[in-house]
N, C-alpha and C positions, 0 to 999 in steps of 0.2 A: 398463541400458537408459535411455535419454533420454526424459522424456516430455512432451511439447509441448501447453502446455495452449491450447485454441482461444476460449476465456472470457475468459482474461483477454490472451491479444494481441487479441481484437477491441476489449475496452475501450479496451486500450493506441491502438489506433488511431484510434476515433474519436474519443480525447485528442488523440492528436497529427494531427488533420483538423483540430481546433479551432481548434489553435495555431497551424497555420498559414493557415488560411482563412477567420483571424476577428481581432479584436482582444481579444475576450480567450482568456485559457486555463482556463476555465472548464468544469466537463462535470457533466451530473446522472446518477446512478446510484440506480436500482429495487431499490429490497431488500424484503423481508419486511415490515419495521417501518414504512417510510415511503420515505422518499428523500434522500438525502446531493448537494450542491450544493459542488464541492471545484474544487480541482486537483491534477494530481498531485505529489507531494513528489520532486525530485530526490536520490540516494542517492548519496553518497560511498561512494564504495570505502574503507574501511579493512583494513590486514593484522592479522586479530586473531587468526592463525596462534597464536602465542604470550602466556602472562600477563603478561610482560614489554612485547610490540607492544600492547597493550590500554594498560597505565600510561602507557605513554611517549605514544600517541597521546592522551591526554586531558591528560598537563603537556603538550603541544607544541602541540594543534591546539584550536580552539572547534565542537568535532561537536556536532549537534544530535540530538535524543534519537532520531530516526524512524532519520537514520543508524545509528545504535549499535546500536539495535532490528535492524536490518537484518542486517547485518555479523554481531550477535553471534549470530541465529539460523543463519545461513549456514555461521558455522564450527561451530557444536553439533552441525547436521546432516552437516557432512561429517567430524568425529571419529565422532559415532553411527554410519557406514559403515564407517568404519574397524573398528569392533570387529564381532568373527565372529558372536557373538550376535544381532544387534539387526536387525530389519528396520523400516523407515519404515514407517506404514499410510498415516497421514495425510499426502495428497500437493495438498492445499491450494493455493491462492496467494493472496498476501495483495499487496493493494495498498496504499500508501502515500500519502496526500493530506494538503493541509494548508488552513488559512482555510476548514476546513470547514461547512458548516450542517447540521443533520439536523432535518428535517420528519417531524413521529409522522403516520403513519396515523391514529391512535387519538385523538388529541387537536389541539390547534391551539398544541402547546406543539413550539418550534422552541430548538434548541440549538447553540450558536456551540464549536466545538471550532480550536484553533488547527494540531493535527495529531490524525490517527487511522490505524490500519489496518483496514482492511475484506478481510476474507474474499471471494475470486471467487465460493465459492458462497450468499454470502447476498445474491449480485445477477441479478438477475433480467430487468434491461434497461437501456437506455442511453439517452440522451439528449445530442445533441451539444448543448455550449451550458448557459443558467443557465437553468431553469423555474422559475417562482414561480407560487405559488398566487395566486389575485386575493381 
């Protein structure tokens, strides 16, 4: 079964409303803890099918780590299928953003992250665009 998560293609969307109806690419997302001021990180495909495709991809290519991140999850979970045992519970989606900011609710302490991945379900709303506190 396919399962279409509707959380994070609306994010995905009104990222890519941004990007194109704005100059910048820039989006704020609502969570729990405070609020994350990103954009999202483009994902190279890599084939990490094999332990062999993993080596050679990293002497050949300059992948950055959100990539690798990505990739290497993607094939875990679809070996994890493969085997008769194993059901998925956690069916998640994590987004990928870089030149991040995160703003605490809890404090007026703000944090500069070059890449992160955030959880769909530790967001809560969206914001097209950059929000700053005054």
């Amino acid at each position: 079964m396919r399962v279409f998560n509707v959380k994070k293609e609306h994010i995905l969307s009104a990222f890519n409303a941004v990007k194109h109806l704005s100059d910048s690419d820039r989006i704020t997302l609502l969570t729990n803890f405070g609020y994350v001021v990103a954009s999202i990180a483009e994902i190279e495909e890599l084939d990490f099918s094999t332990e062999e495709n993993i080596i050679n991809t990293f002497k050949t290519k300059n992948v950055d780590m959100l990539s690798f991140i990505a990739n290497f999850n993607r094939e875990m979970i679809r070996r994890i299928r493969e085997e008769e045992n194993w059901e998925i519970t956690d069916r998640d989606k994590v987004i990928y953003l870089k030149d991040a900011i995160i703003y605490s609710h809890d404090s007026n302490q703000v944090v500069n992250v070059p890449m992160m991945s955030l959880f769909v379900d530790q967001i809560v709303g969206v914001i097209p665009g950059e929000f700053k506190k005054d």
